[in-house]
C-alpha positions in Angstrom: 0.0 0.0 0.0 1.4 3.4 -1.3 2.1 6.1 1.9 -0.2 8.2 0.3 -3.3 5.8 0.3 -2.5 5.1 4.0 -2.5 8.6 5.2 -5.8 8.6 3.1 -7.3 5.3 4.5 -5.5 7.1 8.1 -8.7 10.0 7.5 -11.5 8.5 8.4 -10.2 6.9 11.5 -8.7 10.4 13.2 -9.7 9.4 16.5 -9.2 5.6 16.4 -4.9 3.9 16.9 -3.0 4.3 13.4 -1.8 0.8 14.5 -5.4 -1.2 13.7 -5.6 0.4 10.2 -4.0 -1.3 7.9 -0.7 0.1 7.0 -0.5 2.0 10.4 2.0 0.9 12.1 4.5 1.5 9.1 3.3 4.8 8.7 4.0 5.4 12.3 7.8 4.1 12.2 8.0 5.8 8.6 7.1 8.9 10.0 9.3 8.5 13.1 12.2 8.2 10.7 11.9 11.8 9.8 10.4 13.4 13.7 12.8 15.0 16.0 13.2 12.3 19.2 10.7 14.8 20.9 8.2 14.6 18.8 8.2 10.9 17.9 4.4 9.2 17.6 4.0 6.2 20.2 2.6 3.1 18.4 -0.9 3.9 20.4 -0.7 7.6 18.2 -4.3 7.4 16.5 -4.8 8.7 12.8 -4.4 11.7 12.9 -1.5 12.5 15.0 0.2 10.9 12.4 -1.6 12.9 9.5 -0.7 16.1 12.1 2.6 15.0 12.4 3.0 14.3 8.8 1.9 18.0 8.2 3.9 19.5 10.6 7.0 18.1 8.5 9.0 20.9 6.5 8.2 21.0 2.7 11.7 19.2 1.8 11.5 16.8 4.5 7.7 16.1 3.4 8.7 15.9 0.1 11.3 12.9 1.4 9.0 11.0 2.8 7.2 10.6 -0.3 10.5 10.0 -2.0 10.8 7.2 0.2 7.7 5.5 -0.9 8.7 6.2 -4.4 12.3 4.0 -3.7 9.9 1.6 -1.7 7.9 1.1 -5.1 10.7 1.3 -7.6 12.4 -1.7 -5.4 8.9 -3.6 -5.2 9.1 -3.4 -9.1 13.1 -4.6 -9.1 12.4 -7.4 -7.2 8.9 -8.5 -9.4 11.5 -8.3 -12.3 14.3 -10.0 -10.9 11.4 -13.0 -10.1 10.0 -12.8 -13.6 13.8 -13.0 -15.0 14.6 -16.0 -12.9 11.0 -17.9 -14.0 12.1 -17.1 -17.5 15.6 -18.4 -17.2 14.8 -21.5 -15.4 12.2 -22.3 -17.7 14.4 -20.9 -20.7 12.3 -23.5 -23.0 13.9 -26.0 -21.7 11.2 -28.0 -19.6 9.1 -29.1 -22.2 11.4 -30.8 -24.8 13.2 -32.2 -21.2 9.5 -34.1 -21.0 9.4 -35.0 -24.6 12.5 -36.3 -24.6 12.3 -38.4 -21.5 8.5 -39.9 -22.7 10.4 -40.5 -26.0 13.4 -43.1 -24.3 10.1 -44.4 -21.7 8.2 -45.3 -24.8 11.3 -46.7 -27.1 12.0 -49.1 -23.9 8.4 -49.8 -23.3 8.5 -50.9 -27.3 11.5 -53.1 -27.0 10.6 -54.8 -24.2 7.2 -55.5 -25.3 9.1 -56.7 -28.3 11.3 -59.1 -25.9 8.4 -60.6 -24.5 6.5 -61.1 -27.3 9.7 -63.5 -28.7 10.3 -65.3 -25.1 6.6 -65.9 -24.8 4.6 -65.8 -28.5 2.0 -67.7 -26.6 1.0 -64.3 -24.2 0.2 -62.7 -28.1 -3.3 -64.1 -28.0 -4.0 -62.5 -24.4 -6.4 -59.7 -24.3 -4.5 -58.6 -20.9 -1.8 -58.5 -22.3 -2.8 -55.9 -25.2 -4.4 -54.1 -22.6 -1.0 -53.3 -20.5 1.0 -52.3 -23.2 -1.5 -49.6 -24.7 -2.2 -48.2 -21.4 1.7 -48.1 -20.9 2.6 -46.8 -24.4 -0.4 -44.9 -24.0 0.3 -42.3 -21.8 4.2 -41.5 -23.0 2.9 -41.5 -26.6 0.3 -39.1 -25.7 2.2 -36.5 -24.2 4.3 -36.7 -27.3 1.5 -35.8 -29.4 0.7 -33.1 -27.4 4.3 -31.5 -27.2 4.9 -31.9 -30.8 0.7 -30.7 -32.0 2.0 -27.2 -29.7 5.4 -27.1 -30.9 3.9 -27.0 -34.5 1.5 -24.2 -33.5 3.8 -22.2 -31.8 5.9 -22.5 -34.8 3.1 -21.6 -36.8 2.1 -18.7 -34.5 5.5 -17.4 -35.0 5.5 -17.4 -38.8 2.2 -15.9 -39.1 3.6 -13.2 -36.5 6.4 -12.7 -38.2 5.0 -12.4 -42.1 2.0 -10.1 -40.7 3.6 -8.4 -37.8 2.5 -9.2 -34.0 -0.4 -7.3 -34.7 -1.9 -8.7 -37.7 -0.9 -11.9 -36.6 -3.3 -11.4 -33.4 -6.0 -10.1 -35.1 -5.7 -12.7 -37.5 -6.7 -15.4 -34.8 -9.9 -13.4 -34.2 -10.8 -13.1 -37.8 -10.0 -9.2 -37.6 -6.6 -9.8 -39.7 
């Protein structure tokens, strides 16, 4: 919550502790920061001693204090950044065809060793059971191959269409608006 928006919120509640509302008790110690040690507000200073004291403040000094919930709000962005860099980079494109490629070498051994048994044991080929394993076992790899591979091709199609057209056109397109 901005400084500003807590002095505001502080308003209505003149009369009641700044340390129930919301925000209060970081106004208070904010304020504090920037009171002479005589003037400080105690943490039972209600709404507006803190809008009084905030008021009292020279116009530089005032003017800090907002600066200071600017650097509060240009660090909040920083670190929402730095997090949205790091997701990026530790996906990086990387976890999807990691899947793929690990349902690929699960189905190619599910295969052969079907294929093993099927020679030690041609008998077992008759067995309903038998048919029933192996497609729920090549089943699930083989459909998460499909699925990687159907989205890879309509990302790569997204991307040509995006890049022929321009983002725009290429948006619009999707909609029927292109």
């Amino acid at each position: 919550m901005k400084f500003k928006e807590i002095l505001t919120t502080l308003k209505p509640f003149a009369s009641v502790a700044a340390s129930f509302v919301p925000g209060g008790s970081a106004a208070i110690e904010l304020v504090n920061a920037f009171l002479p040690e005589d003037k400080k507000l105690p943490e039972t200073a209600t709404g507006g001693d803190v809008i009084s004291a905030v008021d009292s403040l020279p116009a530089e000094q005032r003017a800090s204090l907002f600066e200071k919930q600017i650097d509060l709000e240009i660090a909040q962005e920083e670190g929402w950044t730095d997090r949205y860099k790091a997701m990026c980079a530790a996906d990086g494109q990387s976890t999807r065809p990691k899947i793929a490629y690990m349902m690929a070498q699960v189905l190619c051994f599910e295969i052969l060793a079907f294929t093993v048994w099927c020679f030690i044991y041609p008998e077992q080929m008759r067995n309903p059971v038998l048919w029933t394993v192996f497609g729920t076992l090549t089943g699930v790899p083989a459909g998460v191959l499909t699925k990687y591979f159907g989205d890879l091709k309509k990302e790569q199609q997204n991307r040509l269409g995006s890049s022929n057209k321009g983002p725009i056109a290429g948006i619009l397109a999707k909609f029927g608006m292109g």
